[in-house]
N, C-alpha and C positions, 0 to 999 in steps of 0.2 A: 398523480404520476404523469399526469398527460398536461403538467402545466403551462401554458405558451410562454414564451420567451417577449416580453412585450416592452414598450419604450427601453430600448436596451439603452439610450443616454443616459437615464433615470439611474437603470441597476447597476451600469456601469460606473456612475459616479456614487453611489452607494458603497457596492464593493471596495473602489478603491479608498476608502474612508483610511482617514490614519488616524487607526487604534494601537500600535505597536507601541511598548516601550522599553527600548533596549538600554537602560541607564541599567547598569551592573549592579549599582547598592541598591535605587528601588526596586529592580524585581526581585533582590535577595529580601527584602523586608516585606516585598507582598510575600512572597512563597513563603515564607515564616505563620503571617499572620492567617492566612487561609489554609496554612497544614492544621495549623493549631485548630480553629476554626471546622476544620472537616473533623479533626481526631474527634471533636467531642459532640460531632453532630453522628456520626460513624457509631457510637455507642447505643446513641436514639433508632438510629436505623437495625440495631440488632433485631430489634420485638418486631418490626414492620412487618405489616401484614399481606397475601400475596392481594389483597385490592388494591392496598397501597402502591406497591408495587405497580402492579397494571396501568394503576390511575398515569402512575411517571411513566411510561413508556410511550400511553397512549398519547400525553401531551409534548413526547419528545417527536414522534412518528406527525401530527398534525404540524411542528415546526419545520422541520426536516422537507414537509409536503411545499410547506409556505414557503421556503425559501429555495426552491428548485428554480426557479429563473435567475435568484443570483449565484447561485451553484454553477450554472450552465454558462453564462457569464464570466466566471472568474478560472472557469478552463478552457476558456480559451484564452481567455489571455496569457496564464502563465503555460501553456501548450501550446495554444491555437490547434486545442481539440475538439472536434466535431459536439453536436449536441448528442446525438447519436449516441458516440461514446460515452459521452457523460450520464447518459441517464443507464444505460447497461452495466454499466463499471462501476459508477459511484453511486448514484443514488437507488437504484433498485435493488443492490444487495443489501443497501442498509434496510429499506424497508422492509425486504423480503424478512432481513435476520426478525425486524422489530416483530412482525406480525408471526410467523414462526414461534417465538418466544413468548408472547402471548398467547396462542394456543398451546403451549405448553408447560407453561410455569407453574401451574398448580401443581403437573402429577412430581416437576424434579425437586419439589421443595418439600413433599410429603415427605414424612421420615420412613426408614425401612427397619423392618426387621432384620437382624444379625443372629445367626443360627450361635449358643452359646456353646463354649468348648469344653471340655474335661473339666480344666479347672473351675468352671465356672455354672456347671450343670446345674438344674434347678433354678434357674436365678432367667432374668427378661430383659433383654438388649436389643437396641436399634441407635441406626444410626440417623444423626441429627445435622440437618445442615443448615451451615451459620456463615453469615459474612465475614468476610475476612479483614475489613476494616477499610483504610483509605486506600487507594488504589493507583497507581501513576500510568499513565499511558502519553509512551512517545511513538509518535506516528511517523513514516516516511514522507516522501514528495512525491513519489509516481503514485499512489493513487490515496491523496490526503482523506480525502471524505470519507470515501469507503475503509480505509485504514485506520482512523479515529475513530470514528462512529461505531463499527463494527464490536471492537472490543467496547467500549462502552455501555454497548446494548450488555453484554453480558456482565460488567459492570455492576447496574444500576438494577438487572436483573436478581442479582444473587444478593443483593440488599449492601452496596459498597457507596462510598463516595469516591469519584475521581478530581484528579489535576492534569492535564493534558498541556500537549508540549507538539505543535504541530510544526513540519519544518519549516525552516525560515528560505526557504529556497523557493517557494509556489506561496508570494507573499498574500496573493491575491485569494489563494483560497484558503489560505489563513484565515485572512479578514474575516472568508464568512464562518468557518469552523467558530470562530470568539462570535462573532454575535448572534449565531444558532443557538450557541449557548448560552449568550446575557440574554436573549429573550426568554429562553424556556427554563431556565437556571437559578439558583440563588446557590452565590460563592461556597458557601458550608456544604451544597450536593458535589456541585460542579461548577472548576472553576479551568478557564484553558489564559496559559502563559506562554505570548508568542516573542520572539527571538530570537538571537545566536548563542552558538553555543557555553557561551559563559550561563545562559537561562538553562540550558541541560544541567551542567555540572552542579549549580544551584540545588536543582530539585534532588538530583541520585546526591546529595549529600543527608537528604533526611530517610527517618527511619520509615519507611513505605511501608503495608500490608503487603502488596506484592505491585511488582512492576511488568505490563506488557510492551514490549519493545520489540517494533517492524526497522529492519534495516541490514548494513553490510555485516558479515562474521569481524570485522576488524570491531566497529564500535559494540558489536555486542558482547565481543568480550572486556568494552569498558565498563559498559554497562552490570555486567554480571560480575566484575569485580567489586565496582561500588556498593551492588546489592549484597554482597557477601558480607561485607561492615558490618551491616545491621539485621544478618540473616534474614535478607527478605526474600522471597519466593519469588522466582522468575518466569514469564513467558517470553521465551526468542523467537523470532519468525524471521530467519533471516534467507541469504538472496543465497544462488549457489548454481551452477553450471548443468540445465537442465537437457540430457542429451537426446533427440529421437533417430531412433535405428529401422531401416527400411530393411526389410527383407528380400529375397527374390520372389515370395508371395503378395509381393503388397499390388494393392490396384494405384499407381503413383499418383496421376488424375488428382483422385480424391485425396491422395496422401499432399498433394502438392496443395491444393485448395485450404487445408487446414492446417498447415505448416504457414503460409504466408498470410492466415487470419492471424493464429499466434502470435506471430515472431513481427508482423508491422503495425496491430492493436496498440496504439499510446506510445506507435515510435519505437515499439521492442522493449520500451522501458517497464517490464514485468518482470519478477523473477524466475515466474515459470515458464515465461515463454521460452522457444525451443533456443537454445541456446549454438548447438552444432548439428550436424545431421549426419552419420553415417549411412553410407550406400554401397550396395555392390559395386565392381568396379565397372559391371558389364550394364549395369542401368546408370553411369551417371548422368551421359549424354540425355537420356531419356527425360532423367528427371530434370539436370537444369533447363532442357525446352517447359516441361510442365512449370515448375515454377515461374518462368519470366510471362506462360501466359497466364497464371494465377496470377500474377501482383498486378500487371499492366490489365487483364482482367476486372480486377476491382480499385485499378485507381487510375488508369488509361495512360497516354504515352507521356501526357504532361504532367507527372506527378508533382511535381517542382506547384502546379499551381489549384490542384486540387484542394479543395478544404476540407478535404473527408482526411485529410492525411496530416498528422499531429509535426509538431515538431520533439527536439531535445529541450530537456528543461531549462539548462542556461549553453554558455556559452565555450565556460569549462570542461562540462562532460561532451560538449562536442567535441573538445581538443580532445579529450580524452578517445574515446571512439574511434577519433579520426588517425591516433598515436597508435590505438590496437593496428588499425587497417596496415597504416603505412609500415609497422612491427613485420606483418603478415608478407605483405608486399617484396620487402625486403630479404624473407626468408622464405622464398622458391612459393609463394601463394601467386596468383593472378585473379583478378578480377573479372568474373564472365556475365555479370550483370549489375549496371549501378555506380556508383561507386564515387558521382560527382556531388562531393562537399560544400556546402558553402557556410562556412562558422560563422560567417556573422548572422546569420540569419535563423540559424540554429538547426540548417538543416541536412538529413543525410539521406537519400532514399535506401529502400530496397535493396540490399549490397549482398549479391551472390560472392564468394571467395572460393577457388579449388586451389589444389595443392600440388602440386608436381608428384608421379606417382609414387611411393615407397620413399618419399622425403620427411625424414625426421624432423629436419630443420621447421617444417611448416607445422609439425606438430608439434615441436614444442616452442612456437612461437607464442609471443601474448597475448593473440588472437584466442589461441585454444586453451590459454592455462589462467585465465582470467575473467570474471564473469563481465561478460561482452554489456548489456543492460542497453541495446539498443537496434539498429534496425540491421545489421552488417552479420550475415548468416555464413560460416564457414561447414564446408561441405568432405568431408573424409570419406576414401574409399574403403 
């Protein structure tokens, strides 16, 4: 865990290695051949044993360990996110899940006894748990490692094989997601297919065991459409407008300190982070002083040249961001902290927004009616 970051030319030119292949017919004819390929390795994996198991987890957690310096490497690039963050965010909850699951995998895979019913009196049931077969997991871009990995661990846990689909937007940690996995991998467990999204639509054409997909409600209802074809079983984890509400009992201080670890962690790009803030009307004053000294607090006046301080993934969701704000602006919002953009460089600081008092117009601007997914915190009384 405590890997050093060492000849970063080296990992640097490792990472950016070009492993991608976005030709529309070849990756339609690998995803054919390695479905096929998982389906009938996915059968062998029914009887697996929990050593078995174990054995693959352990050897997935010792690659995972290995390749922490290009991990750390390749977010900053497609970020320019701290190390810091990367090992808190991505790589430590992957390990966390792996070794967690290891101490636990014996007792969830014991079968249980099922108390029998009326019709069934006399007679001895329990219930038996079996893999579900090949498995697809599409991951987002705000936190690819820990978003791929994660469901995988559970995965490879329950005795499945996966195909993985990481986004093509954080190309660079793309790169390492694929060859985390050719090193530790053979195609028939796990195989990961990078690309745009004609490489999505490829995969949700086949009949999956089940499908985990991290991302917006828009594609998740494409996704659950396509899964519905071939009745496959879904997991959604999708993004959504997460609100925190200040009372007149809160101590703001500390309410302010963990509001702007949230909501400026990887740029605001989380789905949980605080998305709006309600406050009394008689604490706002109170609270935007607390907050401007939480953020300038942990990232000082020059944020602009901090490195502790991420940027947006590309250059798009900056427009975007920068479309909510100027939405806001327009309708009766003002800006009481932050608020200078520069798109090309992908970056937006810390963005206080209030609202003119009892203006609807600011609330239902698309500021507030839109999941924001960035560092621009709108404030309601």
């Amino acid at each position: 865990m405590n890997t050093p970051v060492k000849d970063k030319a080296v990992i640097k030119k490792a990472v950016q290695s070009k492993v991608i292949n976005t030709d529309p017919n070849d990756a339609s004819a690998r995803i054919n051949d390695v479905f096929n390929l998982q389906s009938d390795y996915a059968l062998d994996l029914r009887s697996s044993t929990i050593e078995q198991r174990k054995a693959t987890l352990k050897r997935f957690l010792k690659t995972v360990e290995k390749y922490t310096p290009e991990i750390v490497e390749a977010g900053m690039q497609d970020f320019n996110k701290p190390e810091v963050e990367v090992m808190l965010a991505e790589i430590f909850p992957v390990v966390h899940e792996i070794k967690h699951t290891l101490k636990h995998l014996s007792k969830w895979m014991k079968a249980k006894r099922a108390s029998p019913t009326k019709a069934t009196l006399g007679s001895s049931s329990k219930v038996i748990y079996e893999p579900k077969g090949v498995s697809l997991i599409i991951s987002p871009w705000n936190y690819p490692v820990n978003l791929t990995f994660g469901p995988l661990v559970s995965a490879l846990a329950a005795g499945n094989t996966a195909m993985i689909k990481p986004s093509e937007f954080t190309p660079n940690l793309s790169n390492v997601i694929s060859n985390i996995v050719k090193d530790c991998f053979d195609e028939k467990e796990v195989a990961v297919f990078e690309g745009e999204v004609d490489v999505s639509i490829a995969l949700l054409e086949k009949p999956f065991d089940h499908i985990f997909f991290t991302g917006s409600p828009q594609v998740g209802k494409s996704v659950m459409a396509a899964a519905a074809k071939n009745l496959t079983s879904v997991t959604l984890e999708l993004g959504g407008k997460s609100p925190v509400v200040i009372d007149s009992s809160a101590n703001l201080k500390k309410a302010a300190q963990k509001i702007a670890w949230g909501k400026c962690s990887n740029n605001g790009q989380t789905c949980i982070a605080p998305d709006y803030i309600l406050v009394p009307e008689n604490s706002l004053d109170a609270f935007v002083s607390e907050m401007k000294t939480a953020i300038t607090g942990a990232y000082g006046e020059q944020i602009k040249n901090n490195p502790d301080y991420a940027r947006v993934v590309n250059v798009a969701h900056t427009k975007r961001i920068k479309g909510l704000l100027d939405d806001a602006l327009q309708n009766d919002g003002e800006v009481v902290f932050g608020g200078e953009i520069d798109v090309n460089e992908r970056y937006i600081p810390p963005t206080l927004v209030v609202g003119k008092k009892g203006s609807k117009k600011f609330i239902n601007s698309r500021l507030n009616q839109e999941e924001i997914f960035g560092p621009v915190l709108p404030i309601i009384t």
